[in-house]
DRENBAKOL-130408 format. One line per field, with one value per residue (C-alpha): residue number from 1; residue in three letters; x, z, y. Coordinates in steps of 0.001 Angstrom, whole numbers, m for minus. Example, Ala and Ser with C-alpha at 12.3 -4.5 7.8 and 13.67 -1.06 7.14 Angstrom:
# residues 2
seq <- (1  2)
type <- (ALA  SER)
x <- (12300  13670)
z <- (7800  7140)
y <- (m4500  m1060)
END
This chain:
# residues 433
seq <- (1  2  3  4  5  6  7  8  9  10  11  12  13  14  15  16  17  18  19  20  21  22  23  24  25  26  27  28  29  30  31  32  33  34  35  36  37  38  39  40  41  42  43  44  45  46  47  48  49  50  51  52  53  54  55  56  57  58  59  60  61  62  63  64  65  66  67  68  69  70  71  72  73  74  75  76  77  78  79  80  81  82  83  84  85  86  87  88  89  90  91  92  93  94  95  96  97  98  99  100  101  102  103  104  105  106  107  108  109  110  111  112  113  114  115  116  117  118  119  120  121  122  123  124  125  126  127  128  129  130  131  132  133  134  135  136  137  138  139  140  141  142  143  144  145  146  147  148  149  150  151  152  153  154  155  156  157  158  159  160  161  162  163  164  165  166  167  168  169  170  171  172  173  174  175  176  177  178  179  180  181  182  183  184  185  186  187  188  189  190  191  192  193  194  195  196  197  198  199  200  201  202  203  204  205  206  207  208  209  210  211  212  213  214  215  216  217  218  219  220  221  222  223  224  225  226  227  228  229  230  231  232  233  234  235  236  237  238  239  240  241  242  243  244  245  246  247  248  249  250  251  252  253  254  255  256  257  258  259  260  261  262  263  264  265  266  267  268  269  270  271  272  273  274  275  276  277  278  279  280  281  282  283  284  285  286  287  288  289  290  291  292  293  294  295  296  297  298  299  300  301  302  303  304  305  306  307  308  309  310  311  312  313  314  315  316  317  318  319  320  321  322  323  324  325  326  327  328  329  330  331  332  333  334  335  336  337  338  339  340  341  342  343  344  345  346  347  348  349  350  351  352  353  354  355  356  357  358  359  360  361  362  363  364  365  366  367  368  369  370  371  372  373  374  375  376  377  378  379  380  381  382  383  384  385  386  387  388  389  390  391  392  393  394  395  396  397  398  399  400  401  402  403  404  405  406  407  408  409  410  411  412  413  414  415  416  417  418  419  420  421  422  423  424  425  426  427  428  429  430  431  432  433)
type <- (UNK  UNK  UNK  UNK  UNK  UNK  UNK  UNK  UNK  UNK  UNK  UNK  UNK  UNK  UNK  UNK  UNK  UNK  UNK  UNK  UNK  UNK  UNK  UNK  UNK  UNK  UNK  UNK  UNK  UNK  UNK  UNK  UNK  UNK  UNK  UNK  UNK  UNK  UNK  UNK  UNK  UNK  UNK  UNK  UNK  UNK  UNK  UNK  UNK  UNK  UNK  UNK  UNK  UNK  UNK  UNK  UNK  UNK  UNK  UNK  UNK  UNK  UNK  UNK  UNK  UNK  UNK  UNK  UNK  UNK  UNK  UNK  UNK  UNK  UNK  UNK  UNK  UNK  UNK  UNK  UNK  UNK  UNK  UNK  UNK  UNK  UNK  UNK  UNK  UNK  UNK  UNK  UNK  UNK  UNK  UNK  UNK  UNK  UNK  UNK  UNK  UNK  UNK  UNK  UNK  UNK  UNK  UNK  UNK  UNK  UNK  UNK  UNK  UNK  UNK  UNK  UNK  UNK  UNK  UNK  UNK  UNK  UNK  UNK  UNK  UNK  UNK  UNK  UNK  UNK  UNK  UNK  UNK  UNK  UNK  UNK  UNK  UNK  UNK  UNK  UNK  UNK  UNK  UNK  UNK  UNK  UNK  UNK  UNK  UNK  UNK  UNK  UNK  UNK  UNK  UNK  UNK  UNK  UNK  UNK  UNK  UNK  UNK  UNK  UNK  UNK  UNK  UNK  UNK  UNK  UNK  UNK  UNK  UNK  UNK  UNK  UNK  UNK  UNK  UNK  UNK  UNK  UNK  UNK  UNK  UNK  UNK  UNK  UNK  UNK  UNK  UNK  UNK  UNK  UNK  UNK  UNK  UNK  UNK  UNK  UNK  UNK  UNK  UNK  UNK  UNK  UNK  UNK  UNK  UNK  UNK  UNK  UNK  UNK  UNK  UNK  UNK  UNK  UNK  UNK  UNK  UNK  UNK  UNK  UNK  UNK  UNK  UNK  UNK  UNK  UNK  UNK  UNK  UNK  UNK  UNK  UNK  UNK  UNK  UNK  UNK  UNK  UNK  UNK  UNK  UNK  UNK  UNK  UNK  UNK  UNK  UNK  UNK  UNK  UNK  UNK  UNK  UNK  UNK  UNK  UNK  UNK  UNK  UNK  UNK  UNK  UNK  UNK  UNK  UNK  UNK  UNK  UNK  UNK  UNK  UNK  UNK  UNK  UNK  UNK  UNK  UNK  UNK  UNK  UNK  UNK  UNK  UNK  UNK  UNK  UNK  UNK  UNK  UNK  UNK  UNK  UNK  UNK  UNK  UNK  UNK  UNK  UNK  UNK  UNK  UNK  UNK  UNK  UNK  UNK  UNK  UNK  UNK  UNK  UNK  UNK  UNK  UNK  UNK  UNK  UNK  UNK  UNK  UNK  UNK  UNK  UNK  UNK  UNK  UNK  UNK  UNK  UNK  UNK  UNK  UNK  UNK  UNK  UNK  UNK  UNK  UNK  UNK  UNK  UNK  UNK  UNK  UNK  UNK  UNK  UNK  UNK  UNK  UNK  UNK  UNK  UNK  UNK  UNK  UNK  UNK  UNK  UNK  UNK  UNK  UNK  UNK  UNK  UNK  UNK  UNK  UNK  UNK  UNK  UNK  UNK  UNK  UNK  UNK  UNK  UNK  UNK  UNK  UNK  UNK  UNK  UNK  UNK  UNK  UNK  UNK  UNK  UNK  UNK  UNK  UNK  UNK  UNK  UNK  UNK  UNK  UNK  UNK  UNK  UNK  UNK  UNK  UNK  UNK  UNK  UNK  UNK  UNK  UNK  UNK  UNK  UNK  UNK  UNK  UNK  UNK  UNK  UNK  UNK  UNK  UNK  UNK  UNK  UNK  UNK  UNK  UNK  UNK)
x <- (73226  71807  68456  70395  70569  67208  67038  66806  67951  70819  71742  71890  74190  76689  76326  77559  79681  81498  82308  83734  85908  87159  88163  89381  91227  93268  93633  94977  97801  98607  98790  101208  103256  103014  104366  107051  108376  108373  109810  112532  113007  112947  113754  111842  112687  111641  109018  107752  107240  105474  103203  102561  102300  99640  97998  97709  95728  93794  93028  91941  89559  88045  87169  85887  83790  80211  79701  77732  77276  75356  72536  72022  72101  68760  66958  67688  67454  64356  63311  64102  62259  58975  59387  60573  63434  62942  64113  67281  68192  67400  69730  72373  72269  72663  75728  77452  77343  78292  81338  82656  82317  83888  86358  87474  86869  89323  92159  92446  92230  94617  97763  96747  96736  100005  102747  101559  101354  103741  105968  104150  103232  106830  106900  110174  110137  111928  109156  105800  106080  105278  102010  101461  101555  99095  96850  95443  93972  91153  88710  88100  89379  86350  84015  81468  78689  79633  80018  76473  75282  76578  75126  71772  72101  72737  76462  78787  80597  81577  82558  84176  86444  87000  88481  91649  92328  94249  96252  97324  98749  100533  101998  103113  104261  105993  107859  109088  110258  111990  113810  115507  115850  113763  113464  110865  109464  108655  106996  104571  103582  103072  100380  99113  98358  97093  94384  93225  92961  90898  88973  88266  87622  84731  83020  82932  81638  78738  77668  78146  74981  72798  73071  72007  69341  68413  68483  71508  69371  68060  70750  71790  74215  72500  72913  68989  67860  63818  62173  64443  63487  66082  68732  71358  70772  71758  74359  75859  75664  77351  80428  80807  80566  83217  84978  85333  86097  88966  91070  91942  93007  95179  94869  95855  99174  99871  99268  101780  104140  104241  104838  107327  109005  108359  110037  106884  104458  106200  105512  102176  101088  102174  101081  97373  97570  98187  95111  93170  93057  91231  88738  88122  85004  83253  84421  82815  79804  79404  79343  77212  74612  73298  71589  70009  69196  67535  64821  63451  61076  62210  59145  59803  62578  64028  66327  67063  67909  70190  72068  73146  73504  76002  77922  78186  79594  81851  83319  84113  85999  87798  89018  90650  92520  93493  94680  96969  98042  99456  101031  102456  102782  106132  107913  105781  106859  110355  109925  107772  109578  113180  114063  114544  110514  110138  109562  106116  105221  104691  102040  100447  99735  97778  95760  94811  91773  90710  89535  87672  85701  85118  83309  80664  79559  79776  75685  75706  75951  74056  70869  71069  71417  68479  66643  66832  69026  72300  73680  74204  77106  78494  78118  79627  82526  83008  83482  85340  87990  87940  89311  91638  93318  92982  94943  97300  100043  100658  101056  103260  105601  105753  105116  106103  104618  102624  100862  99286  98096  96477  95142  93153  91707  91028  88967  87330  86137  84311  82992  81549  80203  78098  76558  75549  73132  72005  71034  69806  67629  66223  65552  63477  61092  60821  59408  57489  55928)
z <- (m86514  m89734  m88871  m86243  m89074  m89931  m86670  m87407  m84162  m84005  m87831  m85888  m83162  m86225  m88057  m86053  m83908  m87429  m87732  m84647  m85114  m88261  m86678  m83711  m85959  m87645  m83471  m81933  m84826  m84279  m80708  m80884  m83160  m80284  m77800  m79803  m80937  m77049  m75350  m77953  m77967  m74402  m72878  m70142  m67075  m68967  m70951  m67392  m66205  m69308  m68610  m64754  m66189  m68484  m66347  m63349  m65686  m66978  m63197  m62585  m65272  m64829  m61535  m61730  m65490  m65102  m68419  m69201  m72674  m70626  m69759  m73327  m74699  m72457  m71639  m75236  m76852  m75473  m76189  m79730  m80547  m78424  m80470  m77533  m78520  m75931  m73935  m76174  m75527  m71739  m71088  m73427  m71343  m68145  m69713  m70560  m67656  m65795  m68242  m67440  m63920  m63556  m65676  m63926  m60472  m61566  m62571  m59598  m57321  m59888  m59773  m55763  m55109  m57211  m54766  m52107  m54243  m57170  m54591  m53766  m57987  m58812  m60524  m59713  m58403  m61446  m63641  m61849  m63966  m67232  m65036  m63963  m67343  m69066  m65944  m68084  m70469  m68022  m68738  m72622  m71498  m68994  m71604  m72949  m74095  m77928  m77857  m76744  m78794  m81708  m80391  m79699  m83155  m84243  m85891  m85211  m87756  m87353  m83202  m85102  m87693  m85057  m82779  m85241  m84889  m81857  m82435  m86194  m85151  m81964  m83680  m86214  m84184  m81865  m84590  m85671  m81706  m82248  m85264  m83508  m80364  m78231  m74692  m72263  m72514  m76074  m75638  m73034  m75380  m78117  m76136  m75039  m78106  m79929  m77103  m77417  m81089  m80924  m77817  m80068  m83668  m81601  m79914  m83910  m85295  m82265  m82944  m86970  m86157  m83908  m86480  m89174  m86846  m86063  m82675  m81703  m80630  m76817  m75294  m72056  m69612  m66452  m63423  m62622  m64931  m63468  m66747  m66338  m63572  m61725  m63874  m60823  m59334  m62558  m63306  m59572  m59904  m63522  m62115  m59007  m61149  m63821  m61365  m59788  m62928  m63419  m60208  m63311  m65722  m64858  m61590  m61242  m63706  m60613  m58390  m59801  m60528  m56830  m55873  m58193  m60142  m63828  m64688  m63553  m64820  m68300  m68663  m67286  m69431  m72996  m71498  m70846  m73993  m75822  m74147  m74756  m78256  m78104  m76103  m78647  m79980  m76985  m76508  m79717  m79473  m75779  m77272  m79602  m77704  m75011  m77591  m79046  m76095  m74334  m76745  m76106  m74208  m71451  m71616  m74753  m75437  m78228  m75531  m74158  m77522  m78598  m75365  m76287  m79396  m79270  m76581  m78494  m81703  m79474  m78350  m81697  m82650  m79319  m79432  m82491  m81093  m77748  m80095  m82262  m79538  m77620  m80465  m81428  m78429  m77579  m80937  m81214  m78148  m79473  m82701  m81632  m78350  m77951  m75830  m73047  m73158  m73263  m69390  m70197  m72320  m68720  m67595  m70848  m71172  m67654  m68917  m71939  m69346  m69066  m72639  m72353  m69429  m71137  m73721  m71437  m69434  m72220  m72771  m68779  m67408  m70400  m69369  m65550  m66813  m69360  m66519  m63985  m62269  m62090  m58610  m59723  m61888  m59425  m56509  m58701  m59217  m55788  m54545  m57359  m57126  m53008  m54295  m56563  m53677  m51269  m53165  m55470  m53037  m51429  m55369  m57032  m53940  m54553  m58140  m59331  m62456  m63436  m59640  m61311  m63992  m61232  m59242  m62222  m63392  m59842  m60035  m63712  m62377  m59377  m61031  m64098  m61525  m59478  m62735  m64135  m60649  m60833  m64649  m64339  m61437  m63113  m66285  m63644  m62514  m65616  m67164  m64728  m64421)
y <- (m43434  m42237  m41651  m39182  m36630  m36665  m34382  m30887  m30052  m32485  m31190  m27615  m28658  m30180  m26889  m24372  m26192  m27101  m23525  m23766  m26342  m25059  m22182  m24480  m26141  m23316  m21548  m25327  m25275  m21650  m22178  m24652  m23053  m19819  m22354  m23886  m20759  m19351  m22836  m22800  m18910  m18343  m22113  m23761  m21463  m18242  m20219  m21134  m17625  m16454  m19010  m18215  m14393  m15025  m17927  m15029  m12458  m16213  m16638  m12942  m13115  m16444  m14843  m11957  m11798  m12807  m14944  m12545  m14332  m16481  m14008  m13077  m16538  m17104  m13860  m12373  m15493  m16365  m13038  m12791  m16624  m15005  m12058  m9513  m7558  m5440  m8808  m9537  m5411  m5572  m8805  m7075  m4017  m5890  m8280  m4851  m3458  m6759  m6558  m3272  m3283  m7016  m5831  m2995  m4415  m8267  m5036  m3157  m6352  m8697  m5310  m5072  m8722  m9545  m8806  m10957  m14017  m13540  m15314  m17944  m19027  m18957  m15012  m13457  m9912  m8473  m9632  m8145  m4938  m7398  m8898  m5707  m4418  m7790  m6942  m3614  m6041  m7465  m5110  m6183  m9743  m10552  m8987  m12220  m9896  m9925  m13038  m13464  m10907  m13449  m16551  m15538  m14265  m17389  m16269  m18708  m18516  m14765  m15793  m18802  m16887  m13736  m16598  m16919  m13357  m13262  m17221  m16282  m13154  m14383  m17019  m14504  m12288  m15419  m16585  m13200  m12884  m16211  m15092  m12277  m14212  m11891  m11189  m12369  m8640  m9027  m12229  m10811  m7496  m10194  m11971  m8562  m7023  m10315  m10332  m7100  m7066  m10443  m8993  m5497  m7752  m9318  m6230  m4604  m8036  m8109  m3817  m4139  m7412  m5445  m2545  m5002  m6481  m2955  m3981  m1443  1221  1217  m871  741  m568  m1161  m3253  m3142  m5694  m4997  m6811  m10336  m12390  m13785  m12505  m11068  m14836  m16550  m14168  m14963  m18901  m18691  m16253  m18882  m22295  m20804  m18953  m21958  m24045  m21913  m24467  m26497  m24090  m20836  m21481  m25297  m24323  m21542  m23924  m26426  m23347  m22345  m26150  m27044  m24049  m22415  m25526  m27804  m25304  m25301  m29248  m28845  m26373  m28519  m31552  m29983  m28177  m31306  m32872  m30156  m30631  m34173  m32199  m29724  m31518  m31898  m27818  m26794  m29096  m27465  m24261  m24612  m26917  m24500  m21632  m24875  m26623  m23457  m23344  m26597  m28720  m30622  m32935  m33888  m36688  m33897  m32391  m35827  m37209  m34593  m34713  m38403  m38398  m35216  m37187  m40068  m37879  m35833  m39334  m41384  m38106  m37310  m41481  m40788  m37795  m39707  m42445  m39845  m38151  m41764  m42659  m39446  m37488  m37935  m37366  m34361  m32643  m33498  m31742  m29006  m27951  m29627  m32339  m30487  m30415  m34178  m34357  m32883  m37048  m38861  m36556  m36139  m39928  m39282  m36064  m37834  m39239  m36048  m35240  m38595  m37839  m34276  m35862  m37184  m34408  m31417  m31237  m31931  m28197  m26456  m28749  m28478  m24463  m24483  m26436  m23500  m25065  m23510  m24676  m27644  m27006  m24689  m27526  m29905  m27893  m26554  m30902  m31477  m28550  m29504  m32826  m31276  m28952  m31621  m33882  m31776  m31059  m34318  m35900  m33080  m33568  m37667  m37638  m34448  m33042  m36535  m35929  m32900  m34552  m37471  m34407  m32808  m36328  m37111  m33457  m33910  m37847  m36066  m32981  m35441  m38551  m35450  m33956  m37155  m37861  m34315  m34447  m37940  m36705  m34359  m36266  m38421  m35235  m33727  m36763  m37952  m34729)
END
C-alpha cells in the first residue's frame, strides 16, 4: 500500500476529501447531538413528525434541483484546466439558472402537493402550516451551484468548513429548545433557519472565490447553454439518477412513516443515521473523487488505479466504524436518545450492510459520469428503487421497522451489482480501444 502514496493523484483524492471529513466529523457529532436533544425534547411521536416534516421538504428537493454542481464540476472544470474561462462562466451561468428555476418550481409543487399526501406519510393536519412554512426554504435548498463553483476551484476546504455552519448551530440552537422544553414549532424554525444560514454562508464563500479568481464578471443566468455540448442532456440524466436516489433517503423514511406511523419513521431515521456515519468515508472520498477523476484519461490505468485503491481505503476505515457501531450501538442509542428509542438497535444491526456495500460502488457513478455515460447511474437506480418499492410494503407489514432496513439493503445490493457490470463493461471498451 505504500507505494499507493507515491500517486499524486491518489495523494489528491486523500487531501481534500480529509477536509471533508474533518468537517464530517465535527457535522456527524453535531447531528447527533440535534437528534438527541429533539427525541428527548419532543419524544418519539413528535420526534417522528419532525422527521416526516423535514424528510418531505428532503424529498421535494432531491427532486426537483438539477445537481447543478455537477455541470460546473465538468464543463467549468474542464474549462478552467484547457484554459477557457469563458467555459467555467458559461456552465456557471447555466447551473444558476437551473437553481432558481428548480427551486422555485420543487416550492410551488411541494405547498400544492402537500395536502393530498400529508395523509398518506403520517403528517397530521394540524401540523401542515410548519411544512408549509420549511417548504419556503427550497429555493436556496436545491441550489448546488456554489458548491460547484468551490470544487472546480479546487476549495474543499472552504465547502468543508461552510458544511459545519448549519449542524453547530442546530445543535445549539436544539439544545437551547431542549432546555426550555420547547414545542414542536420551535424545533421546525430551528432547522429552518440553520439551513438557510448554511445555504447563504456557501453562496458568499462561492462569489467572495470568483471575485478573487476574477472570474465573477460575465456570469449570466441562462437556460440556453449554446457553447456546452450536451449540457441540458447531462443536466436531465443527473436530476433523474439523484432524483431517483432520493427512494432511500427522505423518501424511503415517508414511505415507512405512511406504513407504520411517526413512531416507525423515528427508529428508522436513528437507525440510518447511525449507519450513515460508517459510510461517511466512502461519502467524502465520493465527493472528492469526481473533480479528480474528470480530468483524466480513461486509457490510461491512472483512472483505473485510483478507483481501487480509493475503494480499498474507504473500506479498512468504514470496517472499523461497522465494528464500533455493533459493539456500541445499542448502549449508544440508550444514552443518546432514551430507552424508549432502543427499538431503533434491531434494524440498525441490518443497515449496517449498507455502509459496506457503499464503500464499493462510491468511485462507481463518478466514472460511468466522467465516461459520458450518465444513464447508467440513473438505470441502475431506477431497478434498484423498483426493488425497493416492490418489496418495502410486504416486509414493514411482517417485520415492521427491521423490514425497512431489509428493503433498503435489498435496494443498495441491486443498485451496486448493476453498476459494477456497467463500469466493468466499460473498463473492457475503453481499454481495448
Amino acid at each position: 500500500m505504500r507505494h499507493w502514496f507515491r500517486d499524486q493523484h491518489f495523494r489528491s483524492l486523500l487531501k481534500n476529501s480529509s477536509y471533508l471529513a474533518m468537517s464530517r466529523g465535527i457535522a456527524a457529532v453535531c447531528s447527533l447531538a440535534t437528534l438527541a436533544f429533539a427525541g428527548r425534547g419532543l419524544g418519539v411521536m413528535l420526534f417522528g413528525t419532525l422527521i416526516l416534516i423535514t424528510s418531505y421538504v428532503r424529498a421535494a428537493s432531491g427532486i426537483a434541483k438539477f445537481q447543478s454542481w455537477q455541470l460546473i464540476v465538468r464543463y467549468g472544470g474542464q474549462g478552467l484546466a484547457a484554459g477557457n474561462p469563458e467555459q467555467f462562466k458559461s456552465s456557471t451561468g447555466f447551473a444558476a439558472a437551473l437553481d432558481i428555476v428548480s427551486g422555485l418550481i420543487g416550492m410551488l409543487l411541494a405547498v400544492m402537493i402537500l395536502p393530498l399526501v400529508a395523509g398518506w406519510v403520517g403528517i397530521d393536519r394540524q401540523y401542515w402550516w410548519l411544512a408549509i412554512l420549511y417548504c419556503t426554504l427550497l429555493p436556496t435548498m436545491g441550489a448546488a451551484s456554489p458548491n460547484g463553483v468551490l470544487r472546480a476551484l479546487d476549495r474543499f476546504d472552504l465547502i468543508s468548513w461552510s458544511g459545519t455552519l448549519a449542524p453547530i448551530m442546530r445543535a445549539i440552537l436544539s439544545g437551547i429548545a431542549f432546555l426550555y422544553d420547547a414545542p414542536l414549532a420551535a424545533y421546525v424554525a430551528i432547522w429552518f433557519v440553520s439551513d438557510m444560514a448554511g445555504d447563504m454562508y456557501q453562496w458568499f464563500l462561492a462569489w467572495r472565490e470568483l471575485r478573487r479568481h476574477d472570474l465573477h464578471v460575465g456570469i449570466r443566468p441562462t437556460l440556453k447553454p449554446t457553447t456546452l455540448p450536451g449540457a441540458w442532456k447531462f443536466a436531465i440524466q443527473i436530476n433523474l439518477a439523484v432524483g431517483v436516489q432520493t427512494v432511500w433517503g427522505p423518501i424511503a423514511r415517508l414511505a415507512v412513516g405512511g406504513l407504520l406511523g411517526p413512531t416507525g419513521a423515528a427508529f428508522f431515521r436513528i437507525a440510518s443515521s447511525l449507519a450513515d456515519s460508517a459510510q461517511k468515508p466512502a461519502d467524502m472520498l465520493g465527493k472528492a473523487f469526481y473533480p479528480q477523476v474528470v480530468r483524466m484519461d480513461f486509457t490510461s490505468k491512472k483512472p483505473w488505479n485510483l478507483m481501487l485503491r480509493g475503494s480499498a481505503f474507504a473500506m479498512i476505515v468504514a470496517v472499523i466504524a461497522v465494528i464500533g457501531l455493533l459493539l456500541g450501538g445499542k448502549p449508544l442509542i440508550g444514552a443518546l436518545f432514551g430507552k424508549d428509542f432502543l427499538g431503533a438497535y434491531t434494524p440498525l444491526l441490518v443497515l449496517i450492510l449498507v455502509p459496506v456495500l457503499g464503500v464499493i460502488s462510491f468511485p462507481l457513478g463518478p466514472m460511468l459520469y466522467a465516461l459520458g455515460r450518465g444513464g447508467g447511474p440513473l438505470k441502475a437506480k431506477i431497478i434498484a428503487s423498483a426493488v425497493f418499492f416492490a418489496v418495502l410494503a410486504p416486509l414493514c407489514w411482517r417485520f415492521g421497522v427491521v423490514g425497512a432496513a431489509v428493503a433498503l439493503v435489498l435496494a443498495t445490493a441491486v443498485n451496486l451489482a448493476i453498476m459494477l457490470m456497467l463500469v466493468f463493461g466499460e473498463y473492457r471498451q475503453v481499454r481495448k480501444g
